[in-house]
Structures are given as C-alpha cells and as structure tokens.
BALOBA-1460 file (C-alpha; in Angstrom, 3 decimals):
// residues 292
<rec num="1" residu="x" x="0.000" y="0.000" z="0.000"/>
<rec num="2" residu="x" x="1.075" y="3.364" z="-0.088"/>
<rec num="3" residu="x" x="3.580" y="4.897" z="2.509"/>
<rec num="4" residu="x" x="3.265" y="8.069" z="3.981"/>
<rec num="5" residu="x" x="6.857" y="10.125" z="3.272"/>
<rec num="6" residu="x" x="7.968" y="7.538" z="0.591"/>
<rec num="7" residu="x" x="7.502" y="7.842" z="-3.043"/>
<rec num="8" residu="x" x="5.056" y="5.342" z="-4.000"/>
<rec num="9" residu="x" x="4.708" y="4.016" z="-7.868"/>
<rec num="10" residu="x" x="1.746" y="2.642" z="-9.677"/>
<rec num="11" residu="x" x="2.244" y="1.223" z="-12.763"/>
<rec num="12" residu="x" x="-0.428" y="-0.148" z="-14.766"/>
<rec num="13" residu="x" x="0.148" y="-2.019" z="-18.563"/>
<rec num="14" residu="x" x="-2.380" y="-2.291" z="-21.406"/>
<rec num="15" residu="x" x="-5.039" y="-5.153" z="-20.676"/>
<rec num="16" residu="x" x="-4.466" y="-8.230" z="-23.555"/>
<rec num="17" residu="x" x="-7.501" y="-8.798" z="-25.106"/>
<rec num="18" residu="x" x="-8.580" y="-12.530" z="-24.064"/>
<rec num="19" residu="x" x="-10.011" y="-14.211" z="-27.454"/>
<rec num="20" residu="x" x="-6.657" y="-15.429" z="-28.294"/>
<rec num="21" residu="x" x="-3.175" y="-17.125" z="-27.475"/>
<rec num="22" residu="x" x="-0.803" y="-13.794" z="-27.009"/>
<rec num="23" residu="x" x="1.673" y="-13.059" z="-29.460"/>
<rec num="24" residu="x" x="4.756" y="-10.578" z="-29.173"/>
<rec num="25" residu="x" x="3.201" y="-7.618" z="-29.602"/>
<rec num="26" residu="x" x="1.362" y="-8.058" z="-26.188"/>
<rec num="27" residu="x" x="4.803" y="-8.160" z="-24.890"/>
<rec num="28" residu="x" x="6.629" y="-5.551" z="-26.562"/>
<rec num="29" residu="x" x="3.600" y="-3.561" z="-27.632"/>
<rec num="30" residu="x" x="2.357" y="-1.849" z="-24.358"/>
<rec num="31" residu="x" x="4.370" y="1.229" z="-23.807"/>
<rec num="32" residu="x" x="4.436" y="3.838" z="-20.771"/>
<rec num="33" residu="x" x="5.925" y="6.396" z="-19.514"/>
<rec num="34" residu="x" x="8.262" y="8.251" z="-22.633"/>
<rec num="35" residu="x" x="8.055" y="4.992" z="-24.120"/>
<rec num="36" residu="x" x="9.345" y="2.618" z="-21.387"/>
<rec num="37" residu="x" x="8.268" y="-0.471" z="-21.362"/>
<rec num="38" residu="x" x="5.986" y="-1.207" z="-17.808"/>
<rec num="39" residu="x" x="7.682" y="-3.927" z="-16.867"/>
<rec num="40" residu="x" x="11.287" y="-2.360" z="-17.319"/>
<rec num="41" residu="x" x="9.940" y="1.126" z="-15.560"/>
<rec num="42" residu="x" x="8.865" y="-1.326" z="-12.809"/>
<rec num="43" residu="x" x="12.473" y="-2.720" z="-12.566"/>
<rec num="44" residu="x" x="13.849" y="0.347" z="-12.513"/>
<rec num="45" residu="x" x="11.262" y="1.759" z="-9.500"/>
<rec num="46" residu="x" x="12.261" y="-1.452" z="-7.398"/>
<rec num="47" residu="x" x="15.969" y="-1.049" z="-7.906"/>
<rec num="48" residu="x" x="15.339" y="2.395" z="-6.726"/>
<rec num="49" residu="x" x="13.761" y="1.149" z="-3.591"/>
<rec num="50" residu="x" x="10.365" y="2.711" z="-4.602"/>
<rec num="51" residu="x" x="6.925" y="1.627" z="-3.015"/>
<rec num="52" residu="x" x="5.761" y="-0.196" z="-6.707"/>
<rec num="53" residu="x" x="2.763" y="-1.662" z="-7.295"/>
<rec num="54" residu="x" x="2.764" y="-3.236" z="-11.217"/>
<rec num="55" residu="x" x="-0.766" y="-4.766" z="-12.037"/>
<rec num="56" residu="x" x="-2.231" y="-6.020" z="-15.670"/>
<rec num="57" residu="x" x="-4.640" y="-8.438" z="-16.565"/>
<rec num="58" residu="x" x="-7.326" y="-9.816" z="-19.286"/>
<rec num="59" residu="x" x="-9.703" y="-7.881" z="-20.650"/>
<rec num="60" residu="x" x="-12.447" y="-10.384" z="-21.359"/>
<rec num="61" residu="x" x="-15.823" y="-9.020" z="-22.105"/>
<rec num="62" residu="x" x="-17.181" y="-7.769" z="-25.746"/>
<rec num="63" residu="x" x="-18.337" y="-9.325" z="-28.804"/>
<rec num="64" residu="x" x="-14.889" y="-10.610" z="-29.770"/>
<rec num="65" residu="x" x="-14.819" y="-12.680" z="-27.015"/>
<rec num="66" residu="x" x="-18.577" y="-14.057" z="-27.967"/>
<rec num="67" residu="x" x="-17.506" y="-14.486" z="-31.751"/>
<rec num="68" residu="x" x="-14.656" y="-16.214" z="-30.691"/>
<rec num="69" residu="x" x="-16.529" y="-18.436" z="-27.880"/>
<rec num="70" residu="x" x="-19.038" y="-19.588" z="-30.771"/>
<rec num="71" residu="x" x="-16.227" y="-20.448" z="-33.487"/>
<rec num="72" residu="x" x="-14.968" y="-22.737" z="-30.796"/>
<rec num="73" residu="x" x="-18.151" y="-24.259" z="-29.178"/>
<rec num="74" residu="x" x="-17.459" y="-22.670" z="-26.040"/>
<rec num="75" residu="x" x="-19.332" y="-20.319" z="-23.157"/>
<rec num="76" residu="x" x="-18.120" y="-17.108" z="-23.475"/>
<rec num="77" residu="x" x="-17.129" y="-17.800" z="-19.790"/>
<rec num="78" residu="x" x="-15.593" y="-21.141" z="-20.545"/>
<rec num="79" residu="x" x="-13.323" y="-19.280" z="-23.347"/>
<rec num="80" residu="x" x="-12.108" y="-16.519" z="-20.845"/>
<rec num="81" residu="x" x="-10.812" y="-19.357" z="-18.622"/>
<rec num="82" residu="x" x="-8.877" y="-20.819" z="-20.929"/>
<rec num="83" residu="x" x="-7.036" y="-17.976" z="-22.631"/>
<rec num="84" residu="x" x="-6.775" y="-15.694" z="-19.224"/>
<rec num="85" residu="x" x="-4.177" y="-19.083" z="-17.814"/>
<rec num="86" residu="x" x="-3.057" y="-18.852" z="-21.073"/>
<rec num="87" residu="x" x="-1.669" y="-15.592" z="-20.849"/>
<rec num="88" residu="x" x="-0.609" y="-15.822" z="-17.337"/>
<rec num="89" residu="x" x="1.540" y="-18.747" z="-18.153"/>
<rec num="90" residu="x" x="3.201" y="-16.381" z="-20.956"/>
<rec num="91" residu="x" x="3.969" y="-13.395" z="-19.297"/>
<rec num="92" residu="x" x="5.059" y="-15.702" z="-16.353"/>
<rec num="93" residu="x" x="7.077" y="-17.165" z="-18.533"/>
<rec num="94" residu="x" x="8.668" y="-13.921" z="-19.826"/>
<rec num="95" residu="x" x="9.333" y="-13.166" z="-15.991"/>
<rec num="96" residu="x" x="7.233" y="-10.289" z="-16.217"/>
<rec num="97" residu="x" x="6.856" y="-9.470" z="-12.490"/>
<rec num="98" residu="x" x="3.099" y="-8.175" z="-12.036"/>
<rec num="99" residu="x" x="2.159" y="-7.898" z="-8.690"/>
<rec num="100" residu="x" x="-1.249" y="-8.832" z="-9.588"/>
<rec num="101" residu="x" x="-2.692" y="-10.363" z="-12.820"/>
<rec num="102" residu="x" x="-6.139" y="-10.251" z="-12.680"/>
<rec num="103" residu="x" x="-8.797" y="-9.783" z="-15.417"/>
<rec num="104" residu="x" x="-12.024" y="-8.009" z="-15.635"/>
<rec num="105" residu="x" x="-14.841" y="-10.983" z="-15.377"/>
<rec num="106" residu="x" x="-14.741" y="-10.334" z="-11.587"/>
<rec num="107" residu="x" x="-17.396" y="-9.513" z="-8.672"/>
<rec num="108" residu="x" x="-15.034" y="-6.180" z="-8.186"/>
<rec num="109" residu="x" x="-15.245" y="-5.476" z="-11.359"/>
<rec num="110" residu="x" x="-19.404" y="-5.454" z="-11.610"/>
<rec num="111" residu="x" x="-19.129" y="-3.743" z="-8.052"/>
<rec num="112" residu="x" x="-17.011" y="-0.767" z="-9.209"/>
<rec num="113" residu="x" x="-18.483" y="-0.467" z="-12.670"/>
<rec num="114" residu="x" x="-21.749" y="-0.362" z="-11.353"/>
<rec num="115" residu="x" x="-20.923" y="2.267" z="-8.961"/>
<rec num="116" residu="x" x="-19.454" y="4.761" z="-11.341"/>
<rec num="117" residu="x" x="-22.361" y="4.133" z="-13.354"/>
<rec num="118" residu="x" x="-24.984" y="5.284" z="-10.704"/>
<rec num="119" residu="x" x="-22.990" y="8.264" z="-9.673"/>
<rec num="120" residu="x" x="-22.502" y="9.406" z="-13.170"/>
<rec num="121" residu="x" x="-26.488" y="8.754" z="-13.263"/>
<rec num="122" residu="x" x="-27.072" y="10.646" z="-9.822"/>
<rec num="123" residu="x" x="-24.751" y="13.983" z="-11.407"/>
<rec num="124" residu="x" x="-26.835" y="13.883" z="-14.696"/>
<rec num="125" residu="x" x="-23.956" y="13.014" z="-16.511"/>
<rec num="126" residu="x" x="-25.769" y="10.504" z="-19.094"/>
<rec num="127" residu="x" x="-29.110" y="10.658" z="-20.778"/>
<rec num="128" residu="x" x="-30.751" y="8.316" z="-22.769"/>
<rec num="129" residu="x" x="-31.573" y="8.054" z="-26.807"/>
<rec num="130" residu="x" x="-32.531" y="5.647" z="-29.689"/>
<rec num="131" residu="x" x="-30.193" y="3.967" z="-31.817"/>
<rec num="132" residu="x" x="-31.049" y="1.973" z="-34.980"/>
<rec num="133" residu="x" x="-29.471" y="-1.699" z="-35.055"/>
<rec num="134" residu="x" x="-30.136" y="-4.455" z="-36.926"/>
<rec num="135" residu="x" x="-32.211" y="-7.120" z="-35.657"/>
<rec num="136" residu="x" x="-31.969" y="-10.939" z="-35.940"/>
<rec num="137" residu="x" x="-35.754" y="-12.499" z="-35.584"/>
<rec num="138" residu="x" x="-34.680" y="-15.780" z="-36.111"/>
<rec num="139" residu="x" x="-32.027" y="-15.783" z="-33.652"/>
<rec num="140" residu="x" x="-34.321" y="-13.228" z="-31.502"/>
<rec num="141" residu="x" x="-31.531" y="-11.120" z="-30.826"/>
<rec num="142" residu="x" x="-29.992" y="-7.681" z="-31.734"/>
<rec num="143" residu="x" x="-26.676" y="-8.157" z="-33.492"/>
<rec num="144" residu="x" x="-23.033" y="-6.118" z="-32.646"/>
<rec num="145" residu="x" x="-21.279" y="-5.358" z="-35.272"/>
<rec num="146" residu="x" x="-19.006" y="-8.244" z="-35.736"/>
<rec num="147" residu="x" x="-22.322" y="-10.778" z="-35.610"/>
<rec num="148" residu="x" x="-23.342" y="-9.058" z="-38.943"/>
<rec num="149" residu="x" x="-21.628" y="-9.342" z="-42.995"/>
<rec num="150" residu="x" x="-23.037" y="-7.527" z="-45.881"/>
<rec num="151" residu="x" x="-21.539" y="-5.498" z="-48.814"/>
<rec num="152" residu="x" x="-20.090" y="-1.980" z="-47.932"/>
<rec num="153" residu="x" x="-21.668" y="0.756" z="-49.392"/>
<rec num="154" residu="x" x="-18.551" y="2.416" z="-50.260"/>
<rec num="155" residu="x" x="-16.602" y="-0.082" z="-52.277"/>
<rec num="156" residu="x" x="-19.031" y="-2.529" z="-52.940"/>
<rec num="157" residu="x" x="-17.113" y="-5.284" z="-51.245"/>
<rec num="158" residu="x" x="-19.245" y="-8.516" z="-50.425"/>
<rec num="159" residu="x" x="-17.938" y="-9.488" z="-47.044"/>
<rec num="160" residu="x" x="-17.625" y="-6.586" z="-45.123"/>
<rec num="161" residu="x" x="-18.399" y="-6.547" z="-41.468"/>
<rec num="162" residu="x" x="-20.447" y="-4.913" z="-39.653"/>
<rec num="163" residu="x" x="-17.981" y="-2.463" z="-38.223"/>
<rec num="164" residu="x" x="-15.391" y="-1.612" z="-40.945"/>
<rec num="165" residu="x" x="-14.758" y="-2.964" z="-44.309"/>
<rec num="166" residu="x" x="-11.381" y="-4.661" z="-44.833"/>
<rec num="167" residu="x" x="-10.979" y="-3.509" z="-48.337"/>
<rec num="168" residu="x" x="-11.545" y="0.049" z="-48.511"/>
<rec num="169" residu="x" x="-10.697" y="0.353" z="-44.714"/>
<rec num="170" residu="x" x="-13.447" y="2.422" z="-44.289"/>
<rec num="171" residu="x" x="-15.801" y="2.470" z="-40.903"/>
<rec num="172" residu="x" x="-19.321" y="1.511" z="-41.054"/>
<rec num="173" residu="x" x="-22.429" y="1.592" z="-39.229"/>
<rec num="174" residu="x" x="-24.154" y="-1.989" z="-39.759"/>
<rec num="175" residu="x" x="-26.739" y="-0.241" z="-40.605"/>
<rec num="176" residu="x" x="-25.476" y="1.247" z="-43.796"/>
<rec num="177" residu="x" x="-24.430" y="-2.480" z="-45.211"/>
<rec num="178" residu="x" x="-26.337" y="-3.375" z="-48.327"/>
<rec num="179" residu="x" x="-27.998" y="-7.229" z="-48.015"/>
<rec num="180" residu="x" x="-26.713" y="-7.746" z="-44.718"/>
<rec num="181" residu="x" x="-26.562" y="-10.906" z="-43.306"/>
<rec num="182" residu="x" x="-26.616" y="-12.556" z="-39.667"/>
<rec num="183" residu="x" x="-23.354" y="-14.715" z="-39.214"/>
<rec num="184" residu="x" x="-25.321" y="-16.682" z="-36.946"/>
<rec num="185" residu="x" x="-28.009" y="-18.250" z="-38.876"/>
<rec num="186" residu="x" x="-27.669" y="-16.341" z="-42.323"/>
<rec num="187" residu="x" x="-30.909" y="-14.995" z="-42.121"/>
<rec num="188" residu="x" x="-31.819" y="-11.322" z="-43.351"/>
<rec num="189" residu="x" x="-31.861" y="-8.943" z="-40.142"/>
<rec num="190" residu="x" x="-34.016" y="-6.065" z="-40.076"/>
<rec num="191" residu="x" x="-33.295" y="-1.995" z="-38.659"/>
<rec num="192" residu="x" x="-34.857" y="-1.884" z="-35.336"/>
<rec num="193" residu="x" x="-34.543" y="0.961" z="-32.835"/>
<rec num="194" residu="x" x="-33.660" y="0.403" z="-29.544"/>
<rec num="195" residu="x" x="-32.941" y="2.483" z="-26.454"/>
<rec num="196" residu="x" x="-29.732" y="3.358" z="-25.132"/>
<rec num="197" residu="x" x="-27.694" y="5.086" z="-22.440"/>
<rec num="198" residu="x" x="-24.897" y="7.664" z="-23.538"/>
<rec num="199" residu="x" x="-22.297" y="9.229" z="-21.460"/>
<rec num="200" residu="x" x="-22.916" y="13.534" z="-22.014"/>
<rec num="201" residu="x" x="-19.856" y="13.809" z="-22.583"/>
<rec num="202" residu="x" x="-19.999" y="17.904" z="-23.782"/>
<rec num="203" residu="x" x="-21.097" y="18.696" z="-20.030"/>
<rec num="204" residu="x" x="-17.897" y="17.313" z="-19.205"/>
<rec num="205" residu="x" x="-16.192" y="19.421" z="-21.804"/>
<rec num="206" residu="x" x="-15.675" y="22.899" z="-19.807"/>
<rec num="207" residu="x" x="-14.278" y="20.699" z="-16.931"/>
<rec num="208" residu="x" x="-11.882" y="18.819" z="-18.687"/>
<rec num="209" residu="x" x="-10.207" y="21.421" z="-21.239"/>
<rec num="210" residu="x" x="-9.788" y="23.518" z="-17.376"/>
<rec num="211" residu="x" x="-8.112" y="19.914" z="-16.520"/>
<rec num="212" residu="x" x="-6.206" y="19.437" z="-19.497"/>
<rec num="213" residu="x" x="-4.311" y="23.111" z="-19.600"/>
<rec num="214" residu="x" x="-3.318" y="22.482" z="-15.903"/>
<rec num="215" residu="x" x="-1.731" y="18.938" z="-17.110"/>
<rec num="216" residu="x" x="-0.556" y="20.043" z="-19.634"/>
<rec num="217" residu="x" x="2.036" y="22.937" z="-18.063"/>
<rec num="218" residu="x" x="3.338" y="20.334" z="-16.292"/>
<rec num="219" residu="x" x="5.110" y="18.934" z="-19.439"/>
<rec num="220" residu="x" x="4.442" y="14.855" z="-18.527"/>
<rec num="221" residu="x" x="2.119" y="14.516" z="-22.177"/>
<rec num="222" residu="x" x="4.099" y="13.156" z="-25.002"/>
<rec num="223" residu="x" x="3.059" y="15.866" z="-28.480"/>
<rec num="224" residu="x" x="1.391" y="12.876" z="-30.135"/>
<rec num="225" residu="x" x="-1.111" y="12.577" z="-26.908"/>
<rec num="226" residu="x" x="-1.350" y="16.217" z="-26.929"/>
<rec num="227" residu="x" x="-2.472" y="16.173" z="-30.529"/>
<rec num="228" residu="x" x="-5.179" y="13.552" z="-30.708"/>
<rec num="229" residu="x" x="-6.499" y="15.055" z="-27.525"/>
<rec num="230" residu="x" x="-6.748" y="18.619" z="-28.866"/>
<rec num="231" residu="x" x="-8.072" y="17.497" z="-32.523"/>
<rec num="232" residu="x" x="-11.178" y="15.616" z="-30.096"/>
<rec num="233" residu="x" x="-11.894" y="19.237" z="-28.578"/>
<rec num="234" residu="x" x="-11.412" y="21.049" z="-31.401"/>
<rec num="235" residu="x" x="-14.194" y="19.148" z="-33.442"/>
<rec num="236" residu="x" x="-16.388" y="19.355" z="-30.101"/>
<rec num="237" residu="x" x="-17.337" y="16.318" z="-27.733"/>
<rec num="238" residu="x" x="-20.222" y="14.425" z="-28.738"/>
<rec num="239" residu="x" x="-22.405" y="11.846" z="-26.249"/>
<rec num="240" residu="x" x="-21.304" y="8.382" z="-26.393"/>
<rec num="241" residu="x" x="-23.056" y="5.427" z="-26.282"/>
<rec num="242" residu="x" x="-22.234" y="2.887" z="-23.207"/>
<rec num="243" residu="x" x="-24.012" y="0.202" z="-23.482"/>
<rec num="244" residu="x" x="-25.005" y="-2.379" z="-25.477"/>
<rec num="245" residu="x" x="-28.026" y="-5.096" z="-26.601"/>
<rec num="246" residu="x" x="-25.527" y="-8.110" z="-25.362"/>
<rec num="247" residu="x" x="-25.361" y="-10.668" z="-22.648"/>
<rec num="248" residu="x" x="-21.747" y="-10.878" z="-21.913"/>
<rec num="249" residu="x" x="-20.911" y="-7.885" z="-20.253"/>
<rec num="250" residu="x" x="-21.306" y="-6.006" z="-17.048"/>
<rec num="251" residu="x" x="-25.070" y="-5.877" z="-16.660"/>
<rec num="252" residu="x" x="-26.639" y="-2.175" z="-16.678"/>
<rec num="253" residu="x" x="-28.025" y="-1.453" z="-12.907"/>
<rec num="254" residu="x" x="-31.266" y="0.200" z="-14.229"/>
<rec num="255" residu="x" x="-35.239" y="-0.323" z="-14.828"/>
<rec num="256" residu="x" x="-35.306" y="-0.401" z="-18.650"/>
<rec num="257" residu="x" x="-32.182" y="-1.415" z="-20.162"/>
<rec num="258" residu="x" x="-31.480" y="-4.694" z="-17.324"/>
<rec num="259" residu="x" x="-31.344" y="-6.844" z="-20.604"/>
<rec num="260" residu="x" x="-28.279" y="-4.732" z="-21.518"/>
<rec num="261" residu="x" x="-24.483" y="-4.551" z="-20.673"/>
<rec num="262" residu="x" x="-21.795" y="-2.084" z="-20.308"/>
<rec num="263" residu="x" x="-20.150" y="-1.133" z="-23.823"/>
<rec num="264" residu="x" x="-16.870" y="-2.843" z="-23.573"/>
<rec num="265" residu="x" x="-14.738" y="0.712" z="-24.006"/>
<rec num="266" residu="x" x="-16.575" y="1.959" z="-20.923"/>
<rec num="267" residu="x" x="-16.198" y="-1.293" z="-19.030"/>
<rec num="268" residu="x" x="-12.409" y="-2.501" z="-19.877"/>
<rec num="269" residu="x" x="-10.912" y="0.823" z="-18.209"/>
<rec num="270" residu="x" x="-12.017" y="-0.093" z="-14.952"/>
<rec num="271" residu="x" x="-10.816" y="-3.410" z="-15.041"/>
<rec num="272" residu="x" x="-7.295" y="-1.287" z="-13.672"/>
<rec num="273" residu="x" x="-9.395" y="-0.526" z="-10.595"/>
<rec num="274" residu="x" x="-11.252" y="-3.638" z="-10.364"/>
<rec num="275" residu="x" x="-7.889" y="-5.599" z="-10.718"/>
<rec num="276" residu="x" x="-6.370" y="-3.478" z="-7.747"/>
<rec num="277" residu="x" x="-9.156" y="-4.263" z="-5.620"/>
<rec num="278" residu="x" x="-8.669" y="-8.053" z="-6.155"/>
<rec num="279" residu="x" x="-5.545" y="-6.960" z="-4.971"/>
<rec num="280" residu="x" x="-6.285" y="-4.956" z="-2.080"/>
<rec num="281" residu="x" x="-9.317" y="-3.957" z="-0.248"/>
<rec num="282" residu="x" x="-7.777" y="-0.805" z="0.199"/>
<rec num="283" residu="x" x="-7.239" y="-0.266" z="-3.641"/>
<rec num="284" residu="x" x="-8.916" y="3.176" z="-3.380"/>
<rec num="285" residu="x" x="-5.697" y="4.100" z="-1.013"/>
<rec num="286" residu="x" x="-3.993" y="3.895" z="-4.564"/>
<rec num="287" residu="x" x="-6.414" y="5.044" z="-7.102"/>
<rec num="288" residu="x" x="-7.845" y="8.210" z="-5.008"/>
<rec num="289" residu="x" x="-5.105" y="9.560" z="-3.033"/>
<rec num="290" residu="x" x="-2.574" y="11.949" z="-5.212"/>
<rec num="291" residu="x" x="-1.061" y="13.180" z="-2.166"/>
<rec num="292" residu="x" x="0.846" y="10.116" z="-1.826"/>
C-alpha cells in the first residue's frame, strides 16, 4: 500500500484482449511512460527502492470474445478461462513481475463499474436516446457489429463486417451495409430501434479542457497525446453510447435497459481498478489519493 513520506509508484500495462493465445506484440507492444516499457519502468522503480505496485490483466468481455466463444463451441465464460491461464503462463514465462494479474470478469469489477455508473447517473452526466441496429428475428436477438456481414456501401465489397470494411478500410455503421446478413443463422436482419444510455460527454467538456491546460504545463504529455487530444476538442465532444443489446458484459443497474451490458470501451478501463481491488481492499488508497 502506499507509505506516507515515501515515493510510491503505480504502474499499470495495457489489458491483452482474451479471445486469443498472445503473441509478441502483447509483450513488446504496451508502452508507458516516454516509451518505457511497464515492466522495465517497474524494474527500474524497485531497484530504486520505490513503493511499486505493477498490475495487468485480461480484458475479457465484448463481442470478440462471444464471436470467438461460438467459433470454438465454447461459453463465453468457458473461453475466458482458458485464454486468461493462457496468458498468465506467458507473461510468467517472460518473468514479467506483475504484482497482480487479474482480469475483468470479476465480482469487483461489476461492483465498481456499477458504482461509477450510478454516480454518473445521480450527477446527470448521461441521458438516454434511440439507436437503430439491426435485428436478428430468427435468432431473436440484436446483433453487434461483428455478428453481422453484408456489402459496404462504399466499395461494394461482399464481405464486409459490420464495423469496418477490410478492403476500402473504411468504418461503417451496420446499418449502412447493403444485403446484410446474420453470421449466426444467415438470415436477413431487419433496422430496429432500440434504447440506449450515452455518457454527455460535452457537459464534461468545460471541466476537462480547465483539466487538461493544468496537465498540460506540467510537461508529462508526449506531443502525439497532446495532438489527438486537442483534434477531439477542437471538433467538439459528442455523447457516447455505453451500453449495449448483449449478454456478456457487465449488466446495466437500471429499470429499462437490465437486458443490456456495459459497452466494452466503458467497461475494460475499470478493469485497472477492479484488478487493484482483487488486490487490495484498500485499492482506493492507490487510485484516489494523489497526495501520496
């Protein structure tokens, strides 16, 4: 935990995606501070006698994880088992000396997920809209992106997905596809509108441009970070969507959208918190304490 008077070191490394055996890139790719490696900055902190805590784990919820459970005749559940001792084993292997590798399928995680989640609804931070998706009535379900194929509308390519089109490159809505399909049972889906929750994001906007100009002076963002982030507030923050018409996922604590989940980019993020706390009970003694 931290100590009072002593400089005390978090370190945190990109959560490998859990459909998959992990290749090199998960252990060269995730870079940190200027570029270091996690696992060599955390070498260097403990050689320096620093109070480190290094933690990482799986990231295992989404609709690659469901696409990838179905291809091998598994529960999505069953799949993250097998490929979470997978990658332990690796970076074990590798001698890459986590303090904790956990993953994000966890009781802590639901718990803290959750909880952001009502006190972003309490502040009247998120509101609620309709989406078009395409609907499966043979399968009786709504389809993500990767459950659907059709031809893009941009190149006329036959097998795009339903999120991007690996000819052209370009993104898609599923909804744009012309004669979509569902992968599932190759029947014809149909647009449906369905209600979602979004995160306002341009309430937040004021707040964190005042954030970012005070981070900023302190010169710790590399230019590239510093670029993406000012090209998002330049064009202006729009609402995002957070969850989605899945079962695998963090369920959505609310009357009206309990047959939903957390949208996988709002969920994974916390799986650095959630991890800590299967860590620690007292993970908020690292995660909301800057003094130390």
């Amino acid at each position: 935990l931290p100590v009072e008077g002593e400089r005390n070191v978090l370190i945190t490394s990109a959560l490998p995606y859990v459909n998959n055996v992990p290749h090199l890139g998960n252990i060269i790719g995730p870079t940190g501070v200027r570029g270091a490696h996690p696992g060599c900055l955390c070498r260097y902190c403990r050689l320096r006698n620093w109070n480190t805590l290094f933690v990482c784990g799986t990231d295992e919820y989404g609709t690659a994880t469901e696409t990838r459970a179905l291809e091998e005749g598994l529960s999505p559940q069953e799949l993250c088992d097998r490929y979470h001792a997978v990658h332990a084993d690796v970076y074990a292997w590798f001698r890459i000396s986590f303090d904790h590798f956990g993953r994000t399928t966890t009781p802590q995680q639901t718990r803290i997920a959750q909880d952001i989640f009502q006190r972003l609804l309490v502040r009247g931070f998120l509101l609620q809209d309709t989406l078009e998706q395409l609907r499966c009535e043979s399968c009786g379900r709504y389809l993500a992106d990767r459950f659907v194929e059709g031809t893009c509308p941009f190149c006329g390519y036959a097998e795009a997905r339903g999120d991007q089109c690996d000819k052209c490159g370009k993104l898609i809505n599923a909804v744009e596809l012309k004669n979509p399909q569902c992968k599932l049972c190759r029947g014809t889906p149909v647009v449906t509108p369905t209600q979602h929750l979004f995160l306002d994001l341009p309430k937040l906007e004021g707040r964190l441009e005042a954030w970012l100009e005070r981070t900023w002076a302190t010169g710790d963002w590399t230019a590239n970070a510093r670029h993406i982030t000012r090209t998002w507030l330049r064009d202006g923050l729009k609402p995002r969507c957070i969850t989605r018409d899945l079962t695998w996922g963090t369920p959505v604590p609310l009357d009206g959208f309990r047959d939903k989940v957390f949208y996988v980019w709002f969920d994974a993020p916390i799986g650095y918190l959630s991890i800590t706390a299967n860590y620690t009970d007292q993970w908020e003694r690292w995660w909301k304490n800057p003094q130390q």
